[in-house]
C-alpha positions in Angstrom: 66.9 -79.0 18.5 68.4 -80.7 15.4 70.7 -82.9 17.5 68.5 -83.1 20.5 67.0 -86.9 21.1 70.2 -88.6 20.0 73.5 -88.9 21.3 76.3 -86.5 20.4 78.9 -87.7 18.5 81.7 -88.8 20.9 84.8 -87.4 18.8 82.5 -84.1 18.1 82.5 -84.1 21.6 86.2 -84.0 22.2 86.8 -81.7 20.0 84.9 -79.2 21.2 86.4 -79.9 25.0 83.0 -80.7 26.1 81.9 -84.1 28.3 79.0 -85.9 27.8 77.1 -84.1 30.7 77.9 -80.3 29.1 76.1 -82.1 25.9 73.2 -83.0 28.1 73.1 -79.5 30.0 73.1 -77.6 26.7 70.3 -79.6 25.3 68.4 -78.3 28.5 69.2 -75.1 28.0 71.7 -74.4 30.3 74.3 -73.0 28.5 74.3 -69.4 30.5 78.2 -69.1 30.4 79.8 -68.0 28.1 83.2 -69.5 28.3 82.4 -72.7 28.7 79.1 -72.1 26.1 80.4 -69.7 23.4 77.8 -69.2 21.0 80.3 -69.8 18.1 81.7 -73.1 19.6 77.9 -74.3 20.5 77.3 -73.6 15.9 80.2 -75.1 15.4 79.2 -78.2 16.9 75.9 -78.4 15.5 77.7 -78.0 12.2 80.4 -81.3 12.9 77.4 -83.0 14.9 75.1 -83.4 11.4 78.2 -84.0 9.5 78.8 -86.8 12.0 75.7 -88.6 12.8 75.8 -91.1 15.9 73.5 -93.2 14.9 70.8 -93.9 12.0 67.5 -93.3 12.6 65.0 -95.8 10.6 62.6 -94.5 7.9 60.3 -96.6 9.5 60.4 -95.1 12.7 60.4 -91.3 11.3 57.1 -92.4 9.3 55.5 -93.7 12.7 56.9 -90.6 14.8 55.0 -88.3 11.9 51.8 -90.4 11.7 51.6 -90.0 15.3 52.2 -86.0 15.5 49.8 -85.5 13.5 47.2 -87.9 14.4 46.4 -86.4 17.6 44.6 -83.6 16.2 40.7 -83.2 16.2 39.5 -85.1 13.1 36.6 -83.3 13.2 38.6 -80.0 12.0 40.0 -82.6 9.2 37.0 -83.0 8.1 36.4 -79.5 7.8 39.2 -78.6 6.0 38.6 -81.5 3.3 34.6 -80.2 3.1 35.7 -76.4 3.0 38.1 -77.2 0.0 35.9 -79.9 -1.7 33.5 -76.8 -2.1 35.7 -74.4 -3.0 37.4 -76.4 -5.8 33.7 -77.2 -6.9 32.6 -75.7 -9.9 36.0 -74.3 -11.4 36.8 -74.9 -14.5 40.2 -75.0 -14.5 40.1 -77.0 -10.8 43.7 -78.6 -11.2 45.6 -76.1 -10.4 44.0 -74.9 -7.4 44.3 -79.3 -6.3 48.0 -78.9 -6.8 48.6 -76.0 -4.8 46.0 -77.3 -1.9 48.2 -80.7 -2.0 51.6 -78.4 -1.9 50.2 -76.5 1.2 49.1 -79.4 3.1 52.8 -81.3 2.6 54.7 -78.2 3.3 52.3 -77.2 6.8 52.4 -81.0 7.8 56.4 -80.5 7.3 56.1 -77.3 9.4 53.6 -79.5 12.2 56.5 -81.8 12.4 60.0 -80.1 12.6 58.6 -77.2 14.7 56.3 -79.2 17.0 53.9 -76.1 16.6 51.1 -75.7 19.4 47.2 -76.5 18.2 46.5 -72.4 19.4 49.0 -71.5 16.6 49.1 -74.2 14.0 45.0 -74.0 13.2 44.7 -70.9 12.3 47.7 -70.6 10.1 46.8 -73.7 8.5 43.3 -72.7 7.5 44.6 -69.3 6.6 47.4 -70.4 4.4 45.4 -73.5 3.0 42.5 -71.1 1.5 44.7 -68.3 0.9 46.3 -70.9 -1.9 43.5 -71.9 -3.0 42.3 -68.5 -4.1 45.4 -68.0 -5.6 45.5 -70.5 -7.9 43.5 -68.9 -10.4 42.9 -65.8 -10.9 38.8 -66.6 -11.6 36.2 -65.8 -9.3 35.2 -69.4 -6.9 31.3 -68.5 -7.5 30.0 -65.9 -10.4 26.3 -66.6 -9.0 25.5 -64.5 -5.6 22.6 -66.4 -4.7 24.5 -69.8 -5.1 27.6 -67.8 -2.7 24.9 -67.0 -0.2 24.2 -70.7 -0.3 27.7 -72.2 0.0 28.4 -69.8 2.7 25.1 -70.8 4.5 26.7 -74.4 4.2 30.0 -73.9 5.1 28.9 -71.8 8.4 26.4 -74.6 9.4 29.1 -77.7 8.8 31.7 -74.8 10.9 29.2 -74.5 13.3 28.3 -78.9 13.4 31.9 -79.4 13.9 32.5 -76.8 16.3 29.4 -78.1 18.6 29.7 -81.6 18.2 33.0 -81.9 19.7 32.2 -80.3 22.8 34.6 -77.2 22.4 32.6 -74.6 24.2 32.2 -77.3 27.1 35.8 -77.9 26.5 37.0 -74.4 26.6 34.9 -73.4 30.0 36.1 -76.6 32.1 39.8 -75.6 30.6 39.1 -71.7 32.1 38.1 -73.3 35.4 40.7 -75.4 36.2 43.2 -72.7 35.0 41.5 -70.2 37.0 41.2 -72.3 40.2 45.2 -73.2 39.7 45.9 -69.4 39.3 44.4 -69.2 43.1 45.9 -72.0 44.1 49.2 -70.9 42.7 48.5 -67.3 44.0 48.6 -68.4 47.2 51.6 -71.3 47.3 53.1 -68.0 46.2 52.3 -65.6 48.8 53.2 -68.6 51.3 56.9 -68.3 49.7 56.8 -64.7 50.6 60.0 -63.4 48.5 62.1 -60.6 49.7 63.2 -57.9 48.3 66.8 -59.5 48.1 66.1 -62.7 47.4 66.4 -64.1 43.5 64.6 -66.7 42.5 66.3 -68.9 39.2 63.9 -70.7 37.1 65.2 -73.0 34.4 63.9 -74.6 31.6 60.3 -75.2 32.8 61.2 -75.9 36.2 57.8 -73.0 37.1 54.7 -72.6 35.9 54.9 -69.3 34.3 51.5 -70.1 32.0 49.9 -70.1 35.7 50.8 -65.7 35.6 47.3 -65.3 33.3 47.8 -62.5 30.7 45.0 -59.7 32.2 45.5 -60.4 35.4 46.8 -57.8 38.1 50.2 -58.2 38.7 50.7 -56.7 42.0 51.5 -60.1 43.7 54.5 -60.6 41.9 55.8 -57.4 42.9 58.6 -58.7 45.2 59.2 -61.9 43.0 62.9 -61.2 41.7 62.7 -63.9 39.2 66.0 -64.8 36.6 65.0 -67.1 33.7 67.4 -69.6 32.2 66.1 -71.0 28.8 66.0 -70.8 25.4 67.3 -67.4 25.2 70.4 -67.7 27.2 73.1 -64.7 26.3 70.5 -62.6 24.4 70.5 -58.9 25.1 67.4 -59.2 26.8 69.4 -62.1 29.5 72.5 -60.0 29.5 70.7 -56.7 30.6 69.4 -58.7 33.9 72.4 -60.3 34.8 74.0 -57.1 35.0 71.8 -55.7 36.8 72.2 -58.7 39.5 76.0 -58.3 39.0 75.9 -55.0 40.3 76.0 -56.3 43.8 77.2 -60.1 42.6 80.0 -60.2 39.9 79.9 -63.7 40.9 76.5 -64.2 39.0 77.4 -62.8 35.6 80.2 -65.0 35.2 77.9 -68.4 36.1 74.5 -68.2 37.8 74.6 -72.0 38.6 77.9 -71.0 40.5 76.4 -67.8 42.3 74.0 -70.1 44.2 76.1 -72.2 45.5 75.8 -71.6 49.4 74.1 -68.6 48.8 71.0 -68.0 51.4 69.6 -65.2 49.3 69.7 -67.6 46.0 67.2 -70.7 44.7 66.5 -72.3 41.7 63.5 -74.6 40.6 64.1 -77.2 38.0 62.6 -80.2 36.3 64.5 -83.0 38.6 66.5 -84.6 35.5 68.2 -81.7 35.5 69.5 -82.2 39.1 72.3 -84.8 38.4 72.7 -82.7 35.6 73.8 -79.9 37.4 75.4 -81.3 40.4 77.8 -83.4 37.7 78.3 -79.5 35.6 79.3 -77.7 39.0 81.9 -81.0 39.7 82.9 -81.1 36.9 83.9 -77.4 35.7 84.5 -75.9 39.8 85.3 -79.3 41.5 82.2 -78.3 44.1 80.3 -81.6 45.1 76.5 -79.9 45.8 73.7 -80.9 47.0 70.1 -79.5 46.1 68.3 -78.8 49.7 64.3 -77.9 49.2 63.8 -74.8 50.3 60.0 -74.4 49.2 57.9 -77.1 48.1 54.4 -77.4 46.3 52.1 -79.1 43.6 53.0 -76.3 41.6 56.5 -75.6 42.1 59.6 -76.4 44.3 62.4 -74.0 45.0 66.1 -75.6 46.2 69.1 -74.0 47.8 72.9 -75.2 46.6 74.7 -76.1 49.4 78.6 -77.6 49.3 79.4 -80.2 51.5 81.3 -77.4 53.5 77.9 -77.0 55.1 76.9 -79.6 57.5 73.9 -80.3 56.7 72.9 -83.7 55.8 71.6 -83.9 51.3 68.2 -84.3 50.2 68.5 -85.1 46.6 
């Protein structure tokens, strides 16, 4: 991710043997083979890619890209945060240190908000945690001495928790969230029954080409028990990966080598993908194999759409 949104440096790019279209099929995570994707060329050219910028990026623009990640957060839990350590830092004596860790927190989570593009689910919790957890440790000095003036702050700080909570609508929020998820699980339940996988079919996902999120965490699981799925991601050529793909090579050796490859004109094989991935694969199977393909729906819905890779040895006419 710290090359992705810009180009690749063009002599970075020879070096490495690579053509513009590997750059783009590795930044969608489809570096699955390992000959063409060794994990110690793919370091190596993050390495010579920051040494060699492409282009410069405007300190304007980075200021306006950070304004606006974090500007679409609730202000209301802002607000909250500022209250909660207004009280906290009232009434201590020795009040400046506590204000210099608080301001240290907040750069260094906003920092984290940025680079790592965390998700609201995970970044408010940790930044409430972290944010009071420094504040308590920057003296060693109880907040409050008096217990009937804690009973009161904590009366206050529950009440303005409570305001903020209820006056954005979050329980309203959170239950029309849980019905449309739960009304796309049964949607999704049933697009997937209509696909009815066999027992020897595989079904390639990659990237976020399916709607995993829609498989809900307690859920029974039964339905998916003839699913063969094979993710390609993020965590290409882990252990985790390489155990599946041996399992599938068992009866394919074709598929641990390159499972792009292993579907070509293979009736037992489909993939879903984002569709600007599509050129992006048709151009990495011409390019490395010399097989001009052509993505041919096999399964279509609002929720996901399965293709089958055919070569033009098959007389059929493209739909891509």
């Amino acid at each position: 991710d710290q090359w992705s949104g810009i180009e690749a440096n063009a002599e970075v790019l020879s070096a490495m043997g690579w053509s513009k279209n590997d750059y783009y099929f590795m930044w969608n995570w489809g570096y699955i083979n390992q000959e063409i994707f060794p994990i110690g060329k793919i370091i190596e050219f993050a390495e010579l890619n920051s040494e060699k910028p492409p282009q410069n990026v405007s300190i304007r623009f980075k200021l306006e890209k950070f304004k606006n990640e974090v500007s679409h957060y609730d202000q209301a839990y802002w607000l909250v945060l500022i209250v909660i350590a207004a009280i906290t830092l009232n009434g201590r004596q020795n009040w400046k240190p506590a204000l210099v860790f608080s301001t240290l927190t907040i750069a260094v989570l906003l920092a984290i908000l940025y680079w790592m593009k965390l998700p609201a689910r995970i970044f408010f919790p940790a930044f409430t945690g972290i944010i009071i957890a420094s504040q308590l440790s920057a003296q060693k000095n109880r907040i409050f001495l008096n217990r009937k003036y804690n009973l009161i702050i904590a009366a206050v700080i529950t009440v303005l928790l409570a305001a903020a909570f209820l006056g954005s609508k979050i329980p309203q929020k959170l239950h029309e969230h849980s019905s449309r998820v739960m009304q796309a699980n049964k949607m999704f339940r049933l697009h997937l029954k209509a696909l009815n996988p066999g027992e020897d079919q595989i079904f390639v996902v990659w990237g976020s080409g399916f709607p995993l999120e829609l498989i809900l965490p307690l859920e029974d699981k039964s339905y998916l028990d003839d699913f063969r799925i094979f993710g390609i991601g993020v965590y290409n050529q882990s252990p985790t990966q390489q155990m599946a793909i041996l399992n599938i090579a068992e009866r394919d050796p074709l598929f641990a080598k390159d499972p792009f490859l292993a579907l070509v004109n293979n009736d037992k094989y489909f993939i879903a993908l984002k569709p600007w991935t599509i050129p992006l694969l048709r151009t990495y199977l011409l390019e490395h194999y010399g097989i001009n393909a052509h993505l041919r729906p096999y399964y279509s819905s609002g929720f996901f759409k399965f293709y089958r890779i055919t070569s033009d040895s098959v007389d059929q006419s493209p739909v891509d």
